[in-house]
C-alpha positions in Angstrom: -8.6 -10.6 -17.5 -8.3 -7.6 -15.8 -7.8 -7.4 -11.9 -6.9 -4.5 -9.8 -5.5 -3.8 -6.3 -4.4 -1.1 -4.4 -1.1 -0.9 -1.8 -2.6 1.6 1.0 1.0 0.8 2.8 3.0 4.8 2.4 6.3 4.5 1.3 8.7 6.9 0.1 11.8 6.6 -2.0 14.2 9.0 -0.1 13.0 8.4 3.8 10.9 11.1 4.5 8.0 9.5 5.1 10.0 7.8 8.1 11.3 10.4 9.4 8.4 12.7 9.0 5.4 10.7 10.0 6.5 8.5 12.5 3.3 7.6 14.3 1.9 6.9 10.3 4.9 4.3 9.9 4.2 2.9 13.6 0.4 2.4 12.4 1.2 0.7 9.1 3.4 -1.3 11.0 0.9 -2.5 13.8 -1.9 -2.9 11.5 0.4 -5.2 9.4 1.1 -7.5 12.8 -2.3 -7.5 14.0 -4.0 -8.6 10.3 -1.1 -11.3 10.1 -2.1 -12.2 13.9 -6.1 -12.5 12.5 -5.0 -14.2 10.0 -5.7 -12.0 6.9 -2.5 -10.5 6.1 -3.4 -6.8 4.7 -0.1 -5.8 3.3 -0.1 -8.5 0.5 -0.6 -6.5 -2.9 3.4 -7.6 -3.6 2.2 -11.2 -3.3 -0.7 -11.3 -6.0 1.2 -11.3 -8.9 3.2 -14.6 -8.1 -0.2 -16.3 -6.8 -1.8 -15.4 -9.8 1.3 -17.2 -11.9 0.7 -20.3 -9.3 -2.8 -20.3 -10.3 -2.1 -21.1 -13.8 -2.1 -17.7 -15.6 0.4 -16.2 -17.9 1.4 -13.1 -19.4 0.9 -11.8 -15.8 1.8 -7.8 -15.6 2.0 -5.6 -12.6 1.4 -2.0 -13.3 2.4 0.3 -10.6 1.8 4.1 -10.3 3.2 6.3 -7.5 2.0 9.3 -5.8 3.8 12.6 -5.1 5.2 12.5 -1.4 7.7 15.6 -1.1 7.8 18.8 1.2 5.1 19.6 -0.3 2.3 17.3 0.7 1.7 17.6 4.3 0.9 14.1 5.7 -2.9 15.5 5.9 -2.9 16.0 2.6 -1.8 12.5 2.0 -4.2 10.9 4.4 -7.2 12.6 2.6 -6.1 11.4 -0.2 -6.0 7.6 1.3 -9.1 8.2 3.2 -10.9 9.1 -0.3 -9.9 5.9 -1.9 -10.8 3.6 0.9 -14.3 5.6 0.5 -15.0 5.5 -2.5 -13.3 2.0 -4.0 
């Protein structure tokens, strides 16, 4: 069985995300408290590998793919690209 999911959460390796787009970390981090508050927790991609082993499966692999964040990519850039995925998924 084959089963995909997407993290829309931004991260970045070296902290320039944080320090770069504040209000984008701010965002993340209220959306995160108010889904939790409604009850369906939205950051929870990290979670579906261990509640797919609860659920009896094995051989369970999480493949994860990372995309360029650097001086480079303007935080418009990066939000087009996360507004295309949440359109077209």
């Amino acid at each position: 069985m084959e089963s995909q999911e997407y993290e829309m959460w931004l991260y970045s390796d070296d902290g320039t995300l944080e320090k770069l787009a504040t209000n984008c970390v701010e965002y993340q981090e209220r959306l995160d408290e108010a889904s939790e508050k409604f009850g369906k927790k939205m950051n929870s991609v990290n979670l579906l590998e261990g509640r797919m082993r609860d659920a009896g499966f094995v051989d369970v692999r999480s493949d994860i793919y990372k995309v360029c964040w650097s001086a480079a990519c303007s935080v418009v850039e990066v939000s087009v690209l996360r507004l295309r995925h949440m359109v077209t998924e």
